[in-house]
C-alpha positions in Angstrom: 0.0 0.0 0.0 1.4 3.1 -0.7 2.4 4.7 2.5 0.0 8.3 3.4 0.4 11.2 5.6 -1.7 13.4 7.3 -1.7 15.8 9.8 -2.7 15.4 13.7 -3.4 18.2 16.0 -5.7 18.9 19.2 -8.4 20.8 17.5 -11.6 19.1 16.9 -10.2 15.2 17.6 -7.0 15.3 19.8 -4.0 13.8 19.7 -5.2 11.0 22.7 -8.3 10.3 20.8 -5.9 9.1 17.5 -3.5 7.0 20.1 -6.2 5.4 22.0 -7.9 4.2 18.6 -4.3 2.9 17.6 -4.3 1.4 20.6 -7.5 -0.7 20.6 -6.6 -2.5 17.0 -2.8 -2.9 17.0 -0.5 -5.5 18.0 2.3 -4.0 18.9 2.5 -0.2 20.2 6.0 1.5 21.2 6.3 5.4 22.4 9.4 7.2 22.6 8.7 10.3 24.4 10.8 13.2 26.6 7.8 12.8 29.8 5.5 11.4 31.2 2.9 13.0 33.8 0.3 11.3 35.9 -2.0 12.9 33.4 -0.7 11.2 30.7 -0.9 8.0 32.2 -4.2 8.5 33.3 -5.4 8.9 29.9 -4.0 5.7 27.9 -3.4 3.4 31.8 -7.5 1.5 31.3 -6.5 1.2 27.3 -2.7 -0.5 27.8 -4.0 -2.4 31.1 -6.4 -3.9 28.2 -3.7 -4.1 25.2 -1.3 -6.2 27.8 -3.8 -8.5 28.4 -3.8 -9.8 24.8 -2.0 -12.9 24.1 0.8 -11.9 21.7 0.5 -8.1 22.0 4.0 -6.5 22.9 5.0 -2.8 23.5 7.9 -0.9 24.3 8.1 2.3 26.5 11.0 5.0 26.3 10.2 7.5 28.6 12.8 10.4 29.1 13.7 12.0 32.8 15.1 15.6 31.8 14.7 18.5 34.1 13.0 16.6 36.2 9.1 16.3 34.3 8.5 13.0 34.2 6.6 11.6 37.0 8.1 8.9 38.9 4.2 8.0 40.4 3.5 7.1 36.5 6.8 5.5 36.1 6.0 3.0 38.6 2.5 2.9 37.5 3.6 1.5 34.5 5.5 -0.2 35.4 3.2 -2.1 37.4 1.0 -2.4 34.7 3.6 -4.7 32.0 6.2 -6.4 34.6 4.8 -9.4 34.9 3.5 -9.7 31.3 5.5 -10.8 28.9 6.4 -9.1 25.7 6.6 -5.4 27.5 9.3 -3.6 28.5 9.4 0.1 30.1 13.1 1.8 29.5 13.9 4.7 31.1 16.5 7.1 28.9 18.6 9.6 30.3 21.6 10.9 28.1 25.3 11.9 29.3 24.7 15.0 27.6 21.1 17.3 26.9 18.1 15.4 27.5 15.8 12.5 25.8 13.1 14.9 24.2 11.4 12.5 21.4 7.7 11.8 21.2 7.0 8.8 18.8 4.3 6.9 19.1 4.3 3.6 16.6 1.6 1.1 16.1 1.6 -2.2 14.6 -1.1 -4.3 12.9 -0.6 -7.1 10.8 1.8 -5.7 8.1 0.6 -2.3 8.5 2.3 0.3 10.3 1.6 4.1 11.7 3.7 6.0 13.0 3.3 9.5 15.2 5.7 12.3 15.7 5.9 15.7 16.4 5.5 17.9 19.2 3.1 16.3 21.6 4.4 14.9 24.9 2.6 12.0 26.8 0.8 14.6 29.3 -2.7 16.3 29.6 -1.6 19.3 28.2 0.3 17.6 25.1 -2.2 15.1 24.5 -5.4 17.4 24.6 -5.1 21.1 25.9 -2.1 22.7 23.8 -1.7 23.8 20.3 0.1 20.7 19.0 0.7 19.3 15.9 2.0 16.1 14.5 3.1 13.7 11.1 0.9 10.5 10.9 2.3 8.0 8.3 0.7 5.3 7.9 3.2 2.4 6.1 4.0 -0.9 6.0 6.6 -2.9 8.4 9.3 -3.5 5.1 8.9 0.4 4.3 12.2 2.5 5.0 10.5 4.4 7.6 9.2 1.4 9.5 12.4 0.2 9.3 14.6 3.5 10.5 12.3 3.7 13.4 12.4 0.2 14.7 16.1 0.6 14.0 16.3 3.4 16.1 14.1 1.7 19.1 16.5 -1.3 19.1 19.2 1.3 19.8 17.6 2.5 22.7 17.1 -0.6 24.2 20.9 -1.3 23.6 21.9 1.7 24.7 19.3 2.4 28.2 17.8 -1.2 29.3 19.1 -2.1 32.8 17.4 -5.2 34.1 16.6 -3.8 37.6 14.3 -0.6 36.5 12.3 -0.6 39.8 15.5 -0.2 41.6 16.4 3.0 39.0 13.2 4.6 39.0 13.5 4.6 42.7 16.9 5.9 42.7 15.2 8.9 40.4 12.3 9.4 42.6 14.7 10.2 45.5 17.0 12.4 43.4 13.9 14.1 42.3 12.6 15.0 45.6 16.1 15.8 47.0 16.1 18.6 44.2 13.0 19.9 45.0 13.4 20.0 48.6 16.7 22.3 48.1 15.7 24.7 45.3 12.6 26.9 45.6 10.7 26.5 41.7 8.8 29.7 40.5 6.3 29.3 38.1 7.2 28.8 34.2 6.4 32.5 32.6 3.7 32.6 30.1 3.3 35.5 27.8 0.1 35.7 26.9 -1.0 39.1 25.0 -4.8 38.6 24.8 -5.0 36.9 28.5 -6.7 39.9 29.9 -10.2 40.0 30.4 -12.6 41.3 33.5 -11.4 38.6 35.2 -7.9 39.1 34.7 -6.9 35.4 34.0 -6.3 33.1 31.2 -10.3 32.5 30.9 -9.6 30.8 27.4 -7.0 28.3 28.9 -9.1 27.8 32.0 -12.1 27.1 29.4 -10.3 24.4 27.8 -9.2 22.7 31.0 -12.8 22.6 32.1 -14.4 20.8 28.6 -11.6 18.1 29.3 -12.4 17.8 33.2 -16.3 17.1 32.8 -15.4 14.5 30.5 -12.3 12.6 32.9 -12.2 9.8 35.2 -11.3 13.0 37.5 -15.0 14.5 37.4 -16.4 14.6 40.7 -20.6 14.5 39.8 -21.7 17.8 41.9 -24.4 15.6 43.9 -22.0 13.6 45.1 -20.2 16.2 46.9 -23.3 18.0 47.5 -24.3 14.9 49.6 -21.2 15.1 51.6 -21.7 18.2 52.7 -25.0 18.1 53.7 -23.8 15.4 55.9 -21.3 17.4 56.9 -23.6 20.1 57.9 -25.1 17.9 60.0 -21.9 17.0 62.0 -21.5 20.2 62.1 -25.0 21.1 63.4 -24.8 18.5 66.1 -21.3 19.3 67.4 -22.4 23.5 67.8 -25.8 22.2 69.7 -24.3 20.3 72.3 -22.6 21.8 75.5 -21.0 18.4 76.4 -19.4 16.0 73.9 -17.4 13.4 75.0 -13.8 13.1 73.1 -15.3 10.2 71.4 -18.1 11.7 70.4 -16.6 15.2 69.4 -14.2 12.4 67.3 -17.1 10.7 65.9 -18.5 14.0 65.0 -15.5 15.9 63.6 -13.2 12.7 62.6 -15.3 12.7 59.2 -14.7 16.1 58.3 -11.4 15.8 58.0 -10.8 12.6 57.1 -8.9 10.8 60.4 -8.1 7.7 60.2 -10.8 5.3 60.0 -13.7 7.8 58.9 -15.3 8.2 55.4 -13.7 12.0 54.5 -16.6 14.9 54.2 -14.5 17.9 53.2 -12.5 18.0 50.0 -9.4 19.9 50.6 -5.9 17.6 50.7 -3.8 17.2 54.0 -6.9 18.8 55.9 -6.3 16.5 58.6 -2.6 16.6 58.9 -2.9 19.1 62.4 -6.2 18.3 63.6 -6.0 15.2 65.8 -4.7 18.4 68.1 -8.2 19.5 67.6 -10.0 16.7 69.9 -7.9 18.5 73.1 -10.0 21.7 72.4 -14.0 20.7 71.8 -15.2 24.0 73.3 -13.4 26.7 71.4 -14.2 24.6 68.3 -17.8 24.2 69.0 -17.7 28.2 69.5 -15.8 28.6 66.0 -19.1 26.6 64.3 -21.9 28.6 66.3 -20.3 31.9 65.4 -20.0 31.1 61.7 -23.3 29.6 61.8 -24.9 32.3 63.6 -23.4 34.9 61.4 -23.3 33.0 57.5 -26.0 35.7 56.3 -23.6 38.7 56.7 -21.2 39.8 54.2 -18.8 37.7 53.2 -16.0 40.0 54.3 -17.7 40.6 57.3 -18.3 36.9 58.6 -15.0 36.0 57.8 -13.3 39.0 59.5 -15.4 37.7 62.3 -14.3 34.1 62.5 -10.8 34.5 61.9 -10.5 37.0 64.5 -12.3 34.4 67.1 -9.8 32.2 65.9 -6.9 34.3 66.3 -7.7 35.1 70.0 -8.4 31.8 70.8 -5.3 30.8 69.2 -3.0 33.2 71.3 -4.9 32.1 74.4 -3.6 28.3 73.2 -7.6 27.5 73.5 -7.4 25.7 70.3 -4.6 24.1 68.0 -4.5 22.2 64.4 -7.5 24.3 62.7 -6.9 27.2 59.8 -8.1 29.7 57.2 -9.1 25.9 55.2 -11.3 24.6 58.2 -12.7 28.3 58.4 -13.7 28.1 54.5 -14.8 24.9 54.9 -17.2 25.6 57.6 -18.6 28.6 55.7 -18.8 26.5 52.5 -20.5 23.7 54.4 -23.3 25.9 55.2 -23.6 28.2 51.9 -22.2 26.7 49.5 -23.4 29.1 46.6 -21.9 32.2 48.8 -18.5 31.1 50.0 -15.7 29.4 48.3 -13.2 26.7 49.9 -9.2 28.6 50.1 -5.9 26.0 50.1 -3.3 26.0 47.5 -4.2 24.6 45.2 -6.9 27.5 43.9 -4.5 29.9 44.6 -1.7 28.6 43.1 -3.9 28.0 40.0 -5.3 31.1 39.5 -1.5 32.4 39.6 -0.4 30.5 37.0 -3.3 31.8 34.9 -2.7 35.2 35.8 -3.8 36.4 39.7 -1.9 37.3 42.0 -3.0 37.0 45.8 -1.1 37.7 49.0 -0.3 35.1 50.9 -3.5 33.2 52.4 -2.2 33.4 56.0 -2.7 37.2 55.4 -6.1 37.5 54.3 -8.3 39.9 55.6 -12.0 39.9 55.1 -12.1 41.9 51.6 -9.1 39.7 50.3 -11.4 37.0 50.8 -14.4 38.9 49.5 -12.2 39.9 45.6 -11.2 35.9 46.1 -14.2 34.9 46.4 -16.1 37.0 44.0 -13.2 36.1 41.2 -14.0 32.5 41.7 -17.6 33.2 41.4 -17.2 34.8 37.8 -15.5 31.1 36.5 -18.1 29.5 38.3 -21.0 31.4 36.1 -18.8 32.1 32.8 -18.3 27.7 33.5 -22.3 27.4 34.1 -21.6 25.4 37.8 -23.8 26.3 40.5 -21.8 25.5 43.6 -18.7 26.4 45.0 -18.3 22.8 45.6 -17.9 22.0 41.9 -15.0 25.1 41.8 -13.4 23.4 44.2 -13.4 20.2 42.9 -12.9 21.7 39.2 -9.7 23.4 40.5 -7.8 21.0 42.2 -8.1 19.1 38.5 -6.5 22.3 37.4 -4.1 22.5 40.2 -2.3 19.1 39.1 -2.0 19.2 35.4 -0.8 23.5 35.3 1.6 22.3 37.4 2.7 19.7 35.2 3.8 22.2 32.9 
């Protein structure tokens, strides 16, 4: 057959709609690419778990580590996935000199080959979100291409296998985090000379990462966290009514929230319950922190907030309470008006920086910093059509892990 090319980009079908079909009908599949994210994985992991499973069907996986980008979670994920099946092999590549940077993805069916290269990492971002664009050829195995590429594969085996890959990717993981422990990583800069808008973000980019979310495995259905905070409500209703809780019932009451060990997890935000086991030693400043929130959730938002953190403070300086913060406070507020107040950790905030806001730091916010934060997230919210600021929340901590994949 003579051999055909055509052009692959990420408007209209994406790149990772093209690879997954490849996937589904070929034999034999072998990447070649610079990283690998979590996100990437996450898109192809059900389709190779399935490929892997069929007798005869072999892949290959070169995956690059320079500067750091590749995930060492998805390395091992991977794997995982092929190590005991027979026919796969993961290789990871790392140069003496500049970095492994291809992205070639092959596919084999039969006789017939295609073949996929250009600019498009194995990543969220390369695989869906950015401008990307890439050569399909289709061939045949004896065409010169097909045979320059396998060529070329066979020299990366010969020139990166080791037989003990678990033991490497681990020895990566912890030179990885050493590096990142030391050195203090600002965000990449972005020039973008249309990015301005009322909101003062990347509202187009933030657009585009909200289409792909509502259709992941990472979508979070917005009754389902409704449901949990009604329940948390609850908890939290029954904790401010009583005068006497025993520890075990305050820990039956306010374990779920945060997710101790043990209980089914109510609120959202990550870590939450890292500090709050110190929380059970101080029921009645914590029971006062819900009744004045509750007894105050139709003021401003400024206003309530100024009021609950100042509470807090006191109490804090009196050592009358330990292990609760500005999250718990936004937690509480969003538990019981949802539609008025907006969750605050790190991961909004460090989102909406990359896309183009700039806050002060969160251990500094006063009432009207919470009020412009709040009202900023409540413009996505109704340009995205959500309802709640449970689905923001949720919807940003999906755009907290793939911008800073970038």
């Amino acid at each position: 057959m003579p051999d055909t090319i055509t052009l692959l980009t990420n408007t209209g079908e994406s790149h990772i709609d093209e690879i997954l079909r490849l996937i589904e009908k070929s034999e034999e599949i072998i990447f070649a690419v610079g990283f690998l994210k979590d996100s990437g994985l996450n898109n192809i992991q059900n389709s190779i778990k399935d490929f892997t499973d069929n007798a005869g069907a072999k892949s290959r996986y070169y995956i690059g580590t320079g500067f750091g980008e590749t995930s060492p979670k998805a390395l091992l994920e991977l794997h995982k996935i092929i190590k005991k099946k027979p026919g796969h092999q993961l290789v990871l590549c790392t140069p003496k000199a500049g970095i492994f940077h291809p992205k070639v993805y092959y596919f084999r069916s039969g006789n017939k080959t295609t073949i996929i290269t250009g600019s498009s990492n194995l990543t969220e971002s390369g695989m869906r979100v950015n401008d990307e664009v890439s050569i399909k050829l289709e061939s045949t195995i004896d065409s010169e291409y097909s045979k320059r590429i396998l060529n070329y594969f066979d020299d990366l085996t010969d020139q990166y296998f080791v037989e003990n890959l678990k033991e490497l990717i681990t020895q990566y993981k912890e030179d990885l985090d050493n590096h990142n422990s030391n050195y203090y990583h600002k965000p990449k800069f972005r020039f973008r000379p249309n990015r301005k808008n009322d909101l003062d973000i990347d509202l187009p980019r933030l657009k585009e990462y909200y289409k792909y979310y509502i259709e992941s495995d990472k979508f979070i259905e917005p009754q389902y966290r409704e449901r949990k905070y009604e329940q948390a409500k609850s908890n939290l209703d029954r904790i401010s009514s009583f005068d006497k809780l025993t520890k075990e019932e305050f820990h039956n009451l306010f374990g779920p929230l945060v997710g101790h060990s043990g209980y089914q997890k109510l609120w959202h935000s990550g870590s939450i319950h890292r500090k709050t086991h110190k929380t059970l030693d101080y029921i009645p400043a914590f029971r006062e922190i819900v009744r004045i929130a509750k007894s105050n959730i139709d003021k401003e938002i400024n206003v309530v907030f100024d009021i609950v953190i100042e509470f807090l403070k006191s109490k804090k300086k009196k050592k009358e309470i330990s292990g609760i913060g500005l999250n718990i406070i936004a937690e509480i507020l969003m538990t019981y008006n949802p539609r008025k107040f907006a969750n605050i950790n790190d991961n909004p905030i460090a989102s909406l920086e990359l896309l183009g806001k700039k806050f002060k730091p969160i251990q500094s916010f006063k009432g009207f910093d919470y009020e412009e934060y709040v009202e900023l997230l409540n413009s996505i919210k109704i340009e995205l059509g959500m309802k709640t600021f449970l689905e923001v929340d949720s919807f940003f901590n999906y755009v907290y892990w793939n911008l800073i994949e970038e």
